[in-house]
C-alpha positions as CSV (number, residue, x, y, z in Angstrom):
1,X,-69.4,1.9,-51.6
2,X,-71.7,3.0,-54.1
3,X,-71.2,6.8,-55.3
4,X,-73.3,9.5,-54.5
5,X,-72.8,12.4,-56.9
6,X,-74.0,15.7,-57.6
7,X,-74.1,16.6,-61.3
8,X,-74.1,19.9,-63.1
9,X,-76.9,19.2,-65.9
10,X,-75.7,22.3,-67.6
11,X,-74.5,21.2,-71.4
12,X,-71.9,23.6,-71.2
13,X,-70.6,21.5,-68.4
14,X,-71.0,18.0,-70.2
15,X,-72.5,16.9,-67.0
16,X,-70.2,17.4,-64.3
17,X,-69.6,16.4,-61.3
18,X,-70.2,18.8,-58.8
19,X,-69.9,17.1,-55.5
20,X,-69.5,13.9,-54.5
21,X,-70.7,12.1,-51.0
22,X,-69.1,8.8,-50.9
23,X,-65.6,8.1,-52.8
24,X,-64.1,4.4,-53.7
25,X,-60.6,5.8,-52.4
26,X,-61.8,6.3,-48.8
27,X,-60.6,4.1,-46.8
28,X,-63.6,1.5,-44.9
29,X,-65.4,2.5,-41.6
30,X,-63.7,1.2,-38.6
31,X,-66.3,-0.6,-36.0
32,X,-65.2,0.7,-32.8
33,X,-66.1,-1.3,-29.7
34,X,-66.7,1.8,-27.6
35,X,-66.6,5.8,-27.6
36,X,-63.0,5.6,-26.2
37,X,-61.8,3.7,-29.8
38,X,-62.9,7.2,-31.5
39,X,-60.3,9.9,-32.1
40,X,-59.9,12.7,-34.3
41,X,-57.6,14.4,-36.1
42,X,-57.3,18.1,-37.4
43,X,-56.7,18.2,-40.7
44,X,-55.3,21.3,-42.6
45,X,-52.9,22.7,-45.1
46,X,-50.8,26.4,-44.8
47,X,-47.9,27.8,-46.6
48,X,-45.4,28.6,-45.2
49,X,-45.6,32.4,-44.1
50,X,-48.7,30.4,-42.0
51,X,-46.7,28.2,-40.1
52,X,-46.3,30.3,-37.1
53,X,-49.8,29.5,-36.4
54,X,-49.1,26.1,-35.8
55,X,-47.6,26.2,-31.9
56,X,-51.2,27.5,-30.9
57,X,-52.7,24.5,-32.6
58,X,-50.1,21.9,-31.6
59,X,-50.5,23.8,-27.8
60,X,-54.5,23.4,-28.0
61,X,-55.2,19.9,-29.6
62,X,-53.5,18.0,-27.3
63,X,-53.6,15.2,-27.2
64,X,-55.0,14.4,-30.4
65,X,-53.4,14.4,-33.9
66,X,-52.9,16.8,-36.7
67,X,-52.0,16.2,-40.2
68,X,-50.6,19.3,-42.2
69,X,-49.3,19.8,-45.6
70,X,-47.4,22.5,-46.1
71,X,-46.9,24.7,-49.5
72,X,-43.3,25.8,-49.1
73,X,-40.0,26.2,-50.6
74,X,-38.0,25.1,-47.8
75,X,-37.0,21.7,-47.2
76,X,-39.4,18.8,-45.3
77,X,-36.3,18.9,-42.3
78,X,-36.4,22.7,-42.4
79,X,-40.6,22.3,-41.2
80,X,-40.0,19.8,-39.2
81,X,-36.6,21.4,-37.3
82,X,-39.6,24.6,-37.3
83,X,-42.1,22.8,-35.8
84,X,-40.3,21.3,-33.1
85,X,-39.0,24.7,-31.9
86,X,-42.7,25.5,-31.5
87,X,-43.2,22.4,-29.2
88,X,-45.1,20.4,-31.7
89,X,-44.5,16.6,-31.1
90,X,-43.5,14.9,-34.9
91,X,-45.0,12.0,-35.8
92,X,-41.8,9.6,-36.6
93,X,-39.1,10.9,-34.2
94,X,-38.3,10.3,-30.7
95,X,-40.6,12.5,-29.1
96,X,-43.4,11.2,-31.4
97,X,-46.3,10.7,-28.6
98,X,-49.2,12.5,-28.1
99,X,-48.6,14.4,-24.6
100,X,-51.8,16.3,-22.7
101,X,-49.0,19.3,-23.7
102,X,-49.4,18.8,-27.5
103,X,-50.8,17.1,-30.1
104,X,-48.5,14.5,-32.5
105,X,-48.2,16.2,-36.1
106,X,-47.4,14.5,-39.4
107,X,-46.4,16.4,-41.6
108,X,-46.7,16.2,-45.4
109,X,-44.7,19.3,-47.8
110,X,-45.4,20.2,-50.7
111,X,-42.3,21.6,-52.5
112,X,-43.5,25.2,-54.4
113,X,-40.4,25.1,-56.5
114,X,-41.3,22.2,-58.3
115,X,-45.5,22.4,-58.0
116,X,-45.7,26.2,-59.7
117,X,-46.3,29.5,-58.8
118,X,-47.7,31.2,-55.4
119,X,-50.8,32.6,-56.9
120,X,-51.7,28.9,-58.0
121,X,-52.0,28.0,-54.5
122,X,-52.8,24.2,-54.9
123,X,-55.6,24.0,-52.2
124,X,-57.1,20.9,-53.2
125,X,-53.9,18.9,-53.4
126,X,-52.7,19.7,-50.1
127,X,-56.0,18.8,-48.7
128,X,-55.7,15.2,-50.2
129,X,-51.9,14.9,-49.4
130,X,-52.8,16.2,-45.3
131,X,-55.6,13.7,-45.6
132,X,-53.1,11.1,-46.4
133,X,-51.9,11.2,-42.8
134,X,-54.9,10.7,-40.7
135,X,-54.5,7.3,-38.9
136,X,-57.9,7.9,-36.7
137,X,-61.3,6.9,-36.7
138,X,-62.7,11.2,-37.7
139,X,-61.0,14.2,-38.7
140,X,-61.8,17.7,-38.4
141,X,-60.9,20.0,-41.3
């Protein structure tokens, strides 16, 4: 798709970009044969001291999907172990089906040891890396 970009014409800037509509990295539209081909998933990213939150979502969206990342110093097994105590159905084990009693989660972590410190809380980077596990037609961030 061609790119549609907003552009910051200020020379201090050297033109750039601001926001941009349409990127070559997305994947291609899906035709769906009918309304009941369209899902969505949640999309969103927390750190750790947020994850609590997450067995009201996982009790709410049922039966659709959400795709996290997570900022945290604990391990990816540690999240998951967390998540599952909540009732949250993982996307990749044995319970991994969405249920009308909650929605199917993949998770994505982001390790904070390694990334840098907590008051450079990488936003945009767990946005892409939770967008990375959408497998439906629309998401909802």
């Amino acid at each position: 798709p061609a790119l549609k970009t907003i552009h910051d014409d200020d020379d201090n800037n050297n033109n750039k970009i601001l926001f941009q509509l349409e990127s070559e990295d997305a994947p291609n539209c899906k035709n769906t044969g009918s309304a009941d081909d369209i899902d969505t998933t949640l999309v969103t990213q927390l750190s750790d001291d947020r994850l609590w939150m997450m067995q009201h979502h996982c009790k709410r969206y049922g039966p659709h999907a959400i795709s996290i990342a997570v900022y945290s110093n604990a391990t990816s097994q540690h999240i998951v172990d967390e998540l599952l105590e909540m009732g949250c159905n993982i996307q990749g084990r044995d319970n991994s089906q969405t249920t009308d009693s909650g929605a199917l989660v993949s998770v994505q972590v982001l390790d904070a040891q390694t990334h840098g410190a907590w008051n450079n809380y990488p936003v945009n980077e767990l946005r892409n890396l939770a967008l990375k596990g959408v497998s439906t037609t629309h998401i909802t961030y």
